[in-house]
C-alpha positions in Angstrom: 27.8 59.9 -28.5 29.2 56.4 -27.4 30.0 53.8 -29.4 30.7 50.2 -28.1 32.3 47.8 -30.2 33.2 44.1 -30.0 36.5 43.7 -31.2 37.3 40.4 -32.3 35.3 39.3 -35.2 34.0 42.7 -35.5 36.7 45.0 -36.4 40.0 42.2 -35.3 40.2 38.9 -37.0 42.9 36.4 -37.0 45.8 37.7 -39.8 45.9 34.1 -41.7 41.6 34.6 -41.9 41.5 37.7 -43.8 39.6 37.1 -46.8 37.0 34.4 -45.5 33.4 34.8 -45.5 31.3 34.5 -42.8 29.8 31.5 -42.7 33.8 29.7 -43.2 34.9 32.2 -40.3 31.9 31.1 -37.9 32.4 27.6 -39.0 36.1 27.6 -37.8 35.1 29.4 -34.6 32.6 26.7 -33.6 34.7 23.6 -34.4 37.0 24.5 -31.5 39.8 23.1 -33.8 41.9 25.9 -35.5 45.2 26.6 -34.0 44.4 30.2 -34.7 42.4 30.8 -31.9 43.9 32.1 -29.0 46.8 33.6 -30.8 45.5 36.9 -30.0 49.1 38.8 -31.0 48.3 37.6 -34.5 45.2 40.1 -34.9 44.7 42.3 -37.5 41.8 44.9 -38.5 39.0 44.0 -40.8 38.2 46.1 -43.4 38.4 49.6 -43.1 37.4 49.2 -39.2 40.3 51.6 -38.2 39.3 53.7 -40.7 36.0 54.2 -39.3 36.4 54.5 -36.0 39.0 56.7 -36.8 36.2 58.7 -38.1 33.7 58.3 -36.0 36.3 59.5 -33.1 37.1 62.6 -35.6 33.4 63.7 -35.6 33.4 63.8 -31.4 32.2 60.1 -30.5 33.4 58.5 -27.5 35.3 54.8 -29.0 34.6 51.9 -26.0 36.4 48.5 -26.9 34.2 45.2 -25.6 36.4 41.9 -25.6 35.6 38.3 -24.6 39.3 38.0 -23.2 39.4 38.4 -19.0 43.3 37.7 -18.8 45.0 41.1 -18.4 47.8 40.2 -20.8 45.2 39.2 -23.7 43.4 42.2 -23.2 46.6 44.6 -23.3 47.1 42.5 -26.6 43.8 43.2 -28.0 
């Protein structure tokens, strides 16, 4: 089995954003205005997302990361 996952705002989210909702996350995101974004070094897991795919890659499944980021320095970041 393969899994794909998005990683940010799936299982990464900016450190200082850890505890908002959705809707206040997605409303940051589309206002284009938060310093936060971009600052890709200051990701952190959500939830128990390590966790999981820590299980998930226990129980034989194949983990593939998907990211939005296309510089190679972001991506070795992510």
């Amino acid at each position: 089995m393969r899994i794909l996952i998005f990683t940010e705002g799936t299982i990464l989210t900016q450190k200082n954003w850890i505890g908002f909702g959705r809707e206040e996350t997605v409303r940051r995101v589309r206002s284009g205005t938060s310093p936060d974004l971009g600052y890709f070094v200051d990701s952190v897991p959500i939830g128990n997302s390590v966790e999981k795919t820590g299980t998930w890659a226990g129980q034989g499944a194949e983990i593939v990361y998907l990211t939005s980021r296309r510089k190679r320095e972001e991506i070795t970041v992510i």
